[in-house]
C-alpha positions as CSV (number, residue, x, y, z in Angstrom):
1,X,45.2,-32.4,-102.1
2,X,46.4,-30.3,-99.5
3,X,48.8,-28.3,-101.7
4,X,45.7,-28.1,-104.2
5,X,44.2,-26.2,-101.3
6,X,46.4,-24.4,-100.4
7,X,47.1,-22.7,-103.9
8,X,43.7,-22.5,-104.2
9,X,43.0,-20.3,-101.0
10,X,46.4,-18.1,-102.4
11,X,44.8,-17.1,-105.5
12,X,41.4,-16.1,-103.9
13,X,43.8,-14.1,-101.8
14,X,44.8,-12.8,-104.6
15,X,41.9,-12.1,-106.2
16,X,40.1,-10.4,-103.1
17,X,43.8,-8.1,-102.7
18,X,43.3,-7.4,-106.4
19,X,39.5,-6.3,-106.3
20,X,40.4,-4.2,-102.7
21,X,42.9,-2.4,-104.5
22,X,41.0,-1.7,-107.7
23,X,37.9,-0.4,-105.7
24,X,40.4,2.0,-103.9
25,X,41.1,3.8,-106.8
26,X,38.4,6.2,-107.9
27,X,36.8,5.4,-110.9
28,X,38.6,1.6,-111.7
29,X,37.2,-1.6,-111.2
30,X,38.4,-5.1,-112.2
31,X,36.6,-4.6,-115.8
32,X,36.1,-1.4,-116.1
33,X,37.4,2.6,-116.4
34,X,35.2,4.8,-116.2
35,X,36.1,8.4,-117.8
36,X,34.4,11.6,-117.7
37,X,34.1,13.1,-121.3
38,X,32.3,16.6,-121.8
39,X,32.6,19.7,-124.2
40,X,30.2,22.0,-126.0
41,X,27.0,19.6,-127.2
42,X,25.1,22.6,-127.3
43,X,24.5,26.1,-128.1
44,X,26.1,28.6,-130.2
45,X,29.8,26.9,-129.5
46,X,28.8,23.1,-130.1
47,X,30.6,23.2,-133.5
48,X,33.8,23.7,-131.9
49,X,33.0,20.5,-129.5
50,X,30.0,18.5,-130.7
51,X,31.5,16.2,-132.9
52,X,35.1,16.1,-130.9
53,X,33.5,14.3,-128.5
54,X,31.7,12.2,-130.8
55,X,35.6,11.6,-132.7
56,X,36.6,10.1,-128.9
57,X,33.8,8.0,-127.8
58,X,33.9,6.1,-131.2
59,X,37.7,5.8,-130.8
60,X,37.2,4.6,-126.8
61,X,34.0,2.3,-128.3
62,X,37.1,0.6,-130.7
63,X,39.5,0.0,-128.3
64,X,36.3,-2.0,-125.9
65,X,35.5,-4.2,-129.2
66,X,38.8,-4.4,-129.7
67,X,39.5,-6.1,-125.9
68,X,39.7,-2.9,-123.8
69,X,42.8,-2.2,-121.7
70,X,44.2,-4.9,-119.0
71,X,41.2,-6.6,-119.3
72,X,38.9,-3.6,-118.8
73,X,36.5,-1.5,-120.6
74,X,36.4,2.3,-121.0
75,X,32.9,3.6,-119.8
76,X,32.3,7.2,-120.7
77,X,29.8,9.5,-118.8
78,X,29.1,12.5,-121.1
79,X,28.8,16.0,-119.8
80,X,27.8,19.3,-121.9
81,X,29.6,22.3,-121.1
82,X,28.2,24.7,-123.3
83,X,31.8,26.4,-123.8
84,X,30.7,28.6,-120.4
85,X,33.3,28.6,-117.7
86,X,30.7,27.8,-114.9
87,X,28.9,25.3,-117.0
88,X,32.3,23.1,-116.9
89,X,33.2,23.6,-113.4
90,X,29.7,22.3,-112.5
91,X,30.5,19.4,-115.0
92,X,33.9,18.1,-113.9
93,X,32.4,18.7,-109.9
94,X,29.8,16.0,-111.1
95,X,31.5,13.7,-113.3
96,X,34.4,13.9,-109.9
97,X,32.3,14.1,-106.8
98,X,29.1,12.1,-108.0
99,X,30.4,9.9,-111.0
100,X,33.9,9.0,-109.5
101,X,35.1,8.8,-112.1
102,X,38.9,8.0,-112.9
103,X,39.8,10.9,-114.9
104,X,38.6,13.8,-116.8
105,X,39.0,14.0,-120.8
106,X,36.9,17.7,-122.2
107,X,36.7,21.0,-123.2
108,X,37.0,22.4,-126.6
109,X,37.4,26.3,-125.2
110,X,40.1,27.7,-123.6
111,X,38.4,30.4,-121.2
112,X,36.3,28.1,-119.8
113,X,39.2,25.2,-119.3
114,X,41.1,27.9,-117.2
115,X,38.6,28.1,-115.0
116,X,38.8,24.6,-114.2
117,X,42.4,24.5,-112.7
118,X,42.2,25.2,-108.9
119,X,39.4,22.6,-108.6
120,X,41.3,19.6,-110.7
121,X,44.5,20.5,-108.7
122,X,42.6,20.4,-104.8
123,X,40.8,16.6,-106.4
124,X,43.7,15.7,-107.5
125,X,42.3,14.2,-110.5
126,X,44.2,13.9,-114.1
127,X,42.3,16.5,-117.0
128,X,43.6,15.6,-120.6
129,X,41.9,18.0,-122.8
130,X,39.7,17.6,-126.1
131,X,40.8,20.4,-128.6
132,X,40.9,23.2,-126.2
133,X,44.6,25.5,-126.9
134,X,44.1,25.9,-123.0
135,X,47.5,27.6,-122.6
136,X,46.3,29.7,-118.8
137,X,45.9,26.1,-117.4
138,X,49.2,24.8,-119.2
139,X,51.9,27.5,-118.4
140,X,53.3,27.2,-115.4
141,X,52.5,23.3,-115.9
142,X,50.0,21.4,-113.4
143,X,51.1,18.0,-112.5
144,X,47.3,16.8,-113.3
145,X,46.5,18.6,-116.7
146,X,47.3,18.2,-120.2
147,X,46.2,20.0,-123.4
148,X,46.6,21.7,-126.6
149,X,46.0,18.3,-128.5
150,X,44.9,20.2,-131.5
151,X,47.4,23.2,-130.7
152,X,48.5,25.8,-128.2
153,X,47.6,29.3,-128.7
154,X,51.3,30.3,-128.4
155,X,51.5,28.2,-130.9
156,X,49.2,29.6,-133.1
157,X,50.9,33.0,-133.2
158,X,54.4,31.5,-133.5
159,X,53.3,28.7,-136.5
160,X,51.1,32.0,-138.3
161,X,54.3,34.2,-138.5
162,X,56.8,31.3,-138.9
163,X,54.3,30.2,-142.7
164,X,54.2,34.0,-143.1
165,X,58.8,34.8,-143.2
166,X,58.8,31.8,-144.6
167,X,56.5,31.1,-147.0
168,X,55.7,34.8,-147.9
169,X,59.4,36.2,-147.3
170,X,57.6,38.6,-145.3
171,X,59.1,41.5,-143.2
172,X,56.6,43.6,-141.8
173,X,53.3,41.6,-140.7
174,X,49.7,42.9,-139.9
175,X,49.0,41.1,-136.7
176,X,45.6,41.0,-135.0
177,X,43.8,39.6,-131.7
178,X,41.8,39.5,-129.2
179,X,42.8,42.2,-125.9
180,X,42.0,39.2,-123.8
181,X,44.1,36.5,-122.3
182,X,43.4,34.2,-125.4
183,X,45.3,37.0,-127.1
184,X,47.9,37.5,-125.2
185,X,48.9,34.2,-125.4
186,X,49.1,33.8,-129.5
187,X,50.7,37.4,-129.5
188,X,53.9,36.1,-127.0
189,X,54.1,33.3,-129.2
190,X,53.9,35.7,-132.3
191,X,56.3,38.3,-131.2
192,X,58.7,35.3,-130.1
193,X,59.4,33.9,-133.2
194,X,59.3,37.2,-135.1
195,X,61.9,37.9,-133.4
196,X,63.6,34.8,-134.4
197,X,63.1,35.5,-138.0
198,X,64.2,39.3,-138.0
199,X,60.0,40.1,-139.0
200,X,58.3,43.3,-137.1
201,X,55.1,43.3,-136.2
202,X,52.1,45.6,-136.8
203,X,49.3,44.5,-133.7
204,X,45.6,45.6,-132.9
205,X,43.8,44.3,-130.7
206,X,40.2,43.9,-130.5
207,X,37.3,42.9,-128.1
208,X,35.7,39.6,-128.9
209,X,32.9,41.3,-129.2
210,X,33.7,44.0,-131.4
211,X,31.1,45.2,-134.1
212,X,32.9,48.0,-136.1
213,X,36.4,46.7,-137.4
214,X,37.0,50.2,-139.8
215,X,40.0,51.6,-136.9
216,X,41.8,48.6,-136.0
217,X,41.8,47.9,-140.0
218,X,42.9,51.2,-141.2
219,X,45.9,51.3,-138.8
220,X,46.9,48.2,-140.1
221,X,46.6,49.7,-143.5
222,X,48.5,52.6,-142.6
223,X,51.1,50.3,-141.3
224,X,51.6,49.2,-144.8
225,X,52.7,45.4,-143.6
226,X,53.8,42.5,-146.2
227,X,50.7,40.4,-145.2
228,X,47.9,40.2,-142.3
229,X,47.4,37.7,-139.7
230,X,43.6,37.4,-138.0
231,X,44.2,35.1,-135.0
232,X,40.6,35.8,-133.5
233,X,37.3,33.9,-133.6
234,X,35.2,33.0,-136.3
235,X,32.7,36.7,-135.8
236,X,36.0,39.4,-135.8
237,X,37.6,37.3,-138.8
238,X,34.4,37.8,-141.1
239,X,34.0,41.6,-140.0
240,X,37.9,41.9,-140.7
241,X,38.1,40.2,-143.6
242,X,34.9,42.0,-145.5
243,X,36.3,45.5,-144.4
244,X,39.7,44.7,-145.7
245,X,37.8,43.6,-148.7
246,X,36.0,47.3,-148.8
247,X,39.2,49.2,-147.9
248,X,40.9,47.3,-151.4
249,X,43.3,45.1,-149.3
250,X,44.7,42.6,-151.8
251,X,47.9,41.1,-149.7
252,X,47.5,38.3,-148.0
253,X,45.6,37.4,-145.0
254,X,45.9,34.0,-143.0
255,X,43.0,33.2,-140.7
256,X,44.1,31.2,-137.9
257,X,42.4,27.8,-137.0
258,X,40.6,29.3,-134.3
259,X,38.3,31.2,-137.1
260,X,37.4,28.6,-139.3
261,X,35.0,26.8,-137.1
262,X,32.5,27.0,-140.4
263,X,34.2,28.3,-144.1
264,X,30.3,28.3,-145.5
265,X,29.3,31.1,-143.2
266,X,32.5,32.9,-143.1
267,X,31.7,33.4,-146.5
268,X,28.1,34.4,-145.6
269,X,29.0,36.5,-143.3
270,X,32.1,38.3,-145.6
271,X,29.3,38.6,-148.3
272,X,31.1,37.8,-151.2
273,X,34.2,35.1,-152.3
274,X,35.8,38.2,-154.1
275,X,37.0,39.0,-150.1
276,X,39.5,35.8,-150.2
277,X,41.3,35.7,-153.7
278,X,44.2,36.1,-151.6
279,X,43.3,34.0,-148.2
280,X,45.3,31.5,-146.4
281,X,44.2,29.2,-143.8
282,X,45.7,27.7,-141.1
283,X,44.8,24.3,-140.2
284,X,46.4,21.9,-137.6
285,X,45.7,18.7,-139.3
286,X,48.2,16.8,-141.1
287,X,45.9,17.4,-144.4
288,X,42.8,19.2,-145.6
289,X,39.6,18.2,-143.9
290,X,38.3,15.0,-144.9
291,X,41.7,14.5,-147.5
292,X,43.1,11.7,-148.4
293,X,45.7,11.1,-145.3
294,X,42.6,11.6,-142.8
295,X,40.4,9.6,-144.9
296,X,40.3,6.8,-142.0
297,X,38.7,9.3,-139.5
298,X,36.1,10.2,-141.6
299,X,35.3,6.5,-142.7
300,X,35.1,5.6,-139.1
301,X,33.2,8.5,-138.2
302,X,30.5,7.5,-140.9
303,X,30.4,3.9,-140.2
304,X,29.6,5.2,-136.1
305,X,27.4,7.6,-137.1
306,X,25.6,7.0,-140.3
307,X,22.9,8.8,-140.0
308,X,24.5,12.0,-138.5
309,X,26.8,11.8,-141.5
310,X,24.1,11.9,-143.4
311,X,23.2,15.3,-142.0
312,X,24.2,18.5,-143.9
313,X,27.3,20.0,-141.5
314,X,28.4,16.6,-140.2
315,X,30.8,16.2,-139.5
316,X,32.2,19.3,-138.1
317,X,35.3,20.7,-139.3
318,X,37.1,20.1,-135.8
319,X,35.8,16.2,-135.3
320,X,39.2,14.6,-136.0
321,X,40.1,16.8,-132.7
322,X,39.4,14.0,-130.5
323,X,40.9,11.3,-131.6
324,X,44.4,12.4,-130.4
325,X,43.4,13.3,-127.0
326,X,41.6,9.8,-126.9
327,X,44.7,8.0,-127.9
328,X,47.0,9.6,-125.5
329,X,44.4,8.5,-123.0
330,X,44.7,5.0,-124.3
331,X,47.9,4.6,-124.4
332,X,48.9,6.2,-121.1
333,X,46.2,3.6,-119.6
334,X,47.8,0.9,-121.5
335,X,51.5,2.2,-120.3
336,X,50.7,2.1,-116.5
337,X,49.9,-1.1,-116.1
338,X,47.3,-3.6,-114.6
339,X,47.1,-2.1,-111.5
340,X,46.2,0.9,-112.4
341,X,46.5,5.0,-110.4
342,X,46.4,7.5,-111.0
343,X,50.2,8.4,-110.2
344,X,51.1,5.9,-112.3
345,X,48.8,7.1,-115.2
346,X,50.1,10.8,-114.7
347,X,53.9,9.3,-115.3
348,X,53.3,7.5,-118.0
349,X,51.1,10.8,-120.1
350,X,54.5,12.9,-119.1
351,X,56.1,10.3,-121.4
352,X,54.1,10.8,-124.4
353,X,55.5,10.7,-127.9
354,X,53.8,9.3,-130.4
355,X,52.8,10.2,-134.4
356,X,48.5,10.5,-134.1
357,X,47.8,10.3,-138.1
358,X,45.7,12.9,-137.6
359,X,47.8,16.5,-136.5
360,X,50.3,18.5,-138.4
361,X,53.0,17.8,-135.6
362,X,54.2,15.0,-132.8
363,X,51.4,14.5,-129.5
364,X,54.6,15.2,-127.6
365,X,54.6,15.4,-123.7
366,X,57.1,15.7,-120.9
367,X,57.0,16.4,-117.3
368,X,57.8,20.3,-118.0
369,X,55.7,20.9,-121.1
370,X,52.0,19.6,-121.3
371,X,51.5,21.3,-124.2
372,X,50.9,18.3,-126.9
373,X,50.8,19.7,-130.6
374,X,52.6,23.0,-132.0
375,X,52.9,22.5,-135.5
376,X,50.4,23.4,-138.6
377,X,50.4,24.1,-142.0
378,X,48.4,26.1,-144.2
379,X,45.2,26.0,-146.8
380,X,44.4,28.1,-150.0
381,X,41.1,28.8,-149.5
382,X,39.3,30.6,-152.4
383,X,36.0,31.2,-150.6
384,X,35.0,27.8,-151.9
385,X,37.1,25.2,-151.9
386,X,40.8,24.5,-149.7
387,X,44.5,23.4,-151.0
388,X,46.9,22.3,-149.3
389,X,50.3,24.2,-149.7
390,X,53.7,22.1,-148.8
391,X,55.6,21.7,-145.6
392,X,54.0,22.1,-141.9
393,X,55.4,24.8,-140.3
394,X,56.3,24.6,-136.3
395,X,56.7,27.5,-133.7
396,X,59.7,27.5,-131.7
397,X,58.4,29.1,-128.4
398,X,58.6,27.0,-125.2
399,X,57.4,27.7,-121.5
400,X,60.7,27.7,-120.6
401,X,62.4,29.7,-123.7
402,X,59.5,32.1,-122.7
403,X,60.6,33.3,-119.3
């Protein structure tokens, strides 16, 4: 009897050592993680984020029915950051400082993720991104952020002109971005591998915000390049495309992913489906869109969200975004242990590597590159309808190939 007691008072030890710990640790308790998820749910951006974050919390809400992780279930507090650099600082300063919670999982646009950097680095707190490219918070690497789940922007540029020597045979390639940071960062990429595959390029870059596209186009014209790459948002790509239309441009042109947010009003807005007999998308999902290989998303996403589904737009072309993100969150959580940190947690998202179902390429992290996904391939798109052409084509740049 006296052993009896004695194990006895050793295990409620235990078990008070065990709860001590676990309250010590922002954000953790013996049944529960809490996680602080936010992107766009609003405003003029939400496509790019709305239904991201709804691809995660259905993933999170399967691995709670399906036991949780150690024991614990994920509890999400959802934030809206209206793709506005100030909105999501005053979201991840709540979701830390008031929430507590254990780490931050959000944003779907890259200028407003940069923003977040100084403040995530002085808390200390681990940030996986949603879909954001978020390449000015990724290079140099911070020890307590990780992105580009859906792809980098460097990326971006290097996969465009790697489909375009490749697929195209091209020499000379029509290249044009954004005279912003966001562009800067796809052009490095760009002008890296062209450089790799003996191709020139032929750049303008324009301001976001740019309303007459008739210059930047006819010096691309004048260039006379092989084929033209549009690596901007969804607005430039329609005025570009509709004035190469009306100048008689009949090469190619690939739109990068970062334009294709909505094909039914890029078509709107080019005015006629005559502009794209000879358009190209990229796309950094292992298939088309609701095809056949990410036909589990979208049945998961209807049975969650039937009646949303029901709704015309729904879901969004970038809702299978999430789910990588989510499962590199998962899995680190599951990979650190019972007694879980946040060190521990950071270690074990540094050792990602891991096949999502959902992206063109690996979710592969290491300690010096937090960039997850650089690999897409590319669409035939006709102004109505999307086929997928073979092979997925990778860039080659690398933070440290880049210095």
């Amino acid at each position: 009897m006296k052993h009896a007691k004695s194990f006895i008072l050793a295990v409620g030890a235990g078990a008070l050592a065990f709860g001590a710990w676990a309250q010590s640790e922002p954000g953790v308790t013996d049944t529960s993680i809490k996680i602080g998820l936010f992107s766009p749910l609003s405003g003029s951006a939400m496509a790019y984020g709305f239904d991201v974050v709804n691809a995660a919390k259905m993933y999170y809400d399967k691995v709670n029915k399906d036991g949780g992780i150690h024991g614990r279930k994920i509890e999400l507090v959802v934030e809206d950051d209206r793709c506005n650099a100030n909105d999501l600082l005053a979201a991840i300063k709540k979701l830390t400082e008031q929430d507590k919670v254990f780490m931050l999982n959000g944003g779907s646009c890259s200028a407003a993720v940069v923003a977040a950097r100084e403040y995530v680095e002085r808390a200390q707190i681990p940030f996986l991104m949603l879909n954001a490219s978020g390449d000015g918070v990724l290079y140099p690497p911070s020890k307590y952020i990780y992105g580009a789940f859906s792809i980098s922007q460097y990326a971006v540029g290097g996969s465009m002109v790697q489909f375009a020597a490749e697929h195209f045979k091209a020499k000379n390639i029509g290249y044009i971005n954004h005279d912003d940071a966001y562009g800067s960062w796809n052009l490095t990429g760009a002008q890296f591998q062209a450089k790799k595959v003996g191709a020139s390029l032929q750049v303008q870059s324009v301001n976001p915000n740019i309303t007459d596209v008739t210059a930047p186009m006819l010096k691309i014209r004048a260039a006379n390049p092989d084929i033209l790459l549009i690596t901007t948002y969804a607005r430039p790509v329609g005025l570009l495309v509709k004035k190469a239309h009306e100048l008689g441009w009949t090469k190619p042109i690939v739109i990068a992913v970062n334009g294709t947010a909505d094909l039914k009003q890029l078509v709107e807005n080019v005015g006629t489906k005559d502009a794209f007999k000879n358009a190209y998308l990229q796309e950094v999902m292992l298939d088309v869109p609701g095809g056949a290989r990410l036909k589990w998303v979208y049945d998961m996403y209807k049975a969650y969200y039937p009646e949303l589904a029901a709704k015309p737009g729904h879901p969004q072309t970038y809702m299978p975004y999430g789910i990588p993100s989510a499962m590199t969150v998962v899995n680190a959580l599951k990979a650190a242990g019972p007694q879980l940190t946040r060190e521990k947690f950071l270690k074990a998202v540094s050792q990602t590597n891991f096949d999502s179902k959902v992206m063109a390429g690996p979710i592969v992290l290491t300690e010096t590159d937090h960039a997850a996904q650089k690999s897409a391939i590319y669409l035939k798109f006709d102004g109505d309808t999307t086929t997928a052409l073979p092979g997925s084509f990778a860039s080659a740049w690398r933070y440290e190939a880049g210095k």
